[in-house]
N, C-alpha and C positions, 0 to 999 in steps of 0.2 A: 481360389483357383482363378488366374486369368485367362479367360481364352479369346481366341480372333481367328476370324474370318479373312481371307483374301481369295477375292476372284480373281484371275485370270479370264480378260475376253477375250483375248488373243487364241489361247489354246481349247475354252471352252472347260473351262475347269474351275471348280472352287476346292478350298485346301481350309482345313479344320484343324485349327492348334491349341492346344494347353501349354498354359506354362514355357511358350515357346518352342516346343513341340509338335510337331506335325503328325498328327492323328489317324487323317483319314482322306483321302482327295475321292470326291463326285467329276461324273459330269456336268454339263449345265448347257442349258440353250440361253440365249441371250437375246438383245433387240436384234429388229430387224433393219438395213439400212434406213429405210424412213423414221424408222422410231426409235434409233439406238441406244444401250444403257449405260447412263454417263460415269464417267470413270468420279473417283473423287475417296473422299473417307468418310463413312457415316456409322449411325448405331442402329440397334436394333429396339425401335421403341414399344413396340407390342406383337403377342403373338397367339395368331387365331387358329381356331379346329373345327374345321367343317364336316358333316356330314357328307356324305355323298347325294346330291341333288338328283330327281328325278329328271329333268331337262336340265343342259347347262349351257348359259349363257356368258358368265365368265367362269373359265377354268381357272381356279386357284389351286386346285389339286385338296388333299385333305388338311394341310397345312399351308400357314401363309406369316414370314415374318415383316411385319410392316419395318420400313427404314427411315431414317431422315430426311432419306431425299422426297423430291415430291415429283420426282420421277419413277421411282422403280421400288421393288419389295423381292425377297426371295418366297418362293411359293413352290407345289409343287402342282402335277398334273395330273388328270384324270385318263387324257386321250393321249397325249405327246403331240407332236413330236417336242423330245426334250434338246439335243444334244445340235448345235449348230446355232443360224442366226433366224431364230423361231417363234420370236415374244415380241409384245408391244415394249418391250425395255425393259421387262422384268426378267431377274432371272430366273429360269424355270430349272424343277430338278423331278428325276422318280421320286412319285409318292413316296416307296420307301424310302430313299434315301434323305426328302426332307422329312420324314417321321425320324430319323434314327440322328438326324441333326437335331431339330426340332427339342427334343428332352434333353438336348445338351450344351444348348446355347439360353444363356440367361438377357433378360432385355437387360440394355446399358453395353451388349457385346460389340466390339467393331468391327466393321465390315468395311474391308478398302477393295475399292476396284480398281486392277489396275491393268494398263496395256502395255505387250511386250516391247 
């Protein structure tokens, strides 16, 4: 099964495909103007599962897919805010939402950001 990822930072959305297939569309927060998140194509090289942390100091939310860029990751959050221009570059998503992504994107999947 192939599947891909494409944000949109324009509208604040990411969009979930199989087989060329659109699945499922999030919303998502993105950079903020000082630290915006670079459009381009990249993969997803690894993917991490956190517990919920007693203090938190970087919100990754429960999941977190590291990318090739060495800018940004898809991740999710603990506190929010998600949806708008809200991250240090990363794009942020509801916990749930990157839980129910998360088991269904394999590392090697691509992920293009792109603006409208």
């Amino acid at each position: 099964m192939k599947n891909q990822i494409v944000v949109n930072l324009t509208t604040y959305r990411l969009y979930y495909f199989e087989n060329n297939q659109l699945q499922k569309e999030y919303p998502i927060g993105i950079g903020r103007a000082a630290t915006p998140t670079p459009p381009g194509v990249y993969q997803v090289l690894e993917k991490l599962v956190f517990a919920k942390p007693e203090q938190i100091d970087l919100d990754f939310g429960s999941r977190r897919m590291v990318l090739s860029s060495d800018k940004t990751c898809l991740h999710g959050s603990w506190n929010g805010p998600v949806e708008g221009e809200v991250s240090g570059g990363c794009i942020r998503m509801h916990n749930q939402d990157i839980e129910e992504l998360f088991d269904k994107v394999q590392v090697g999947t691509i992920v293009s950001m792109v603006k409208d």
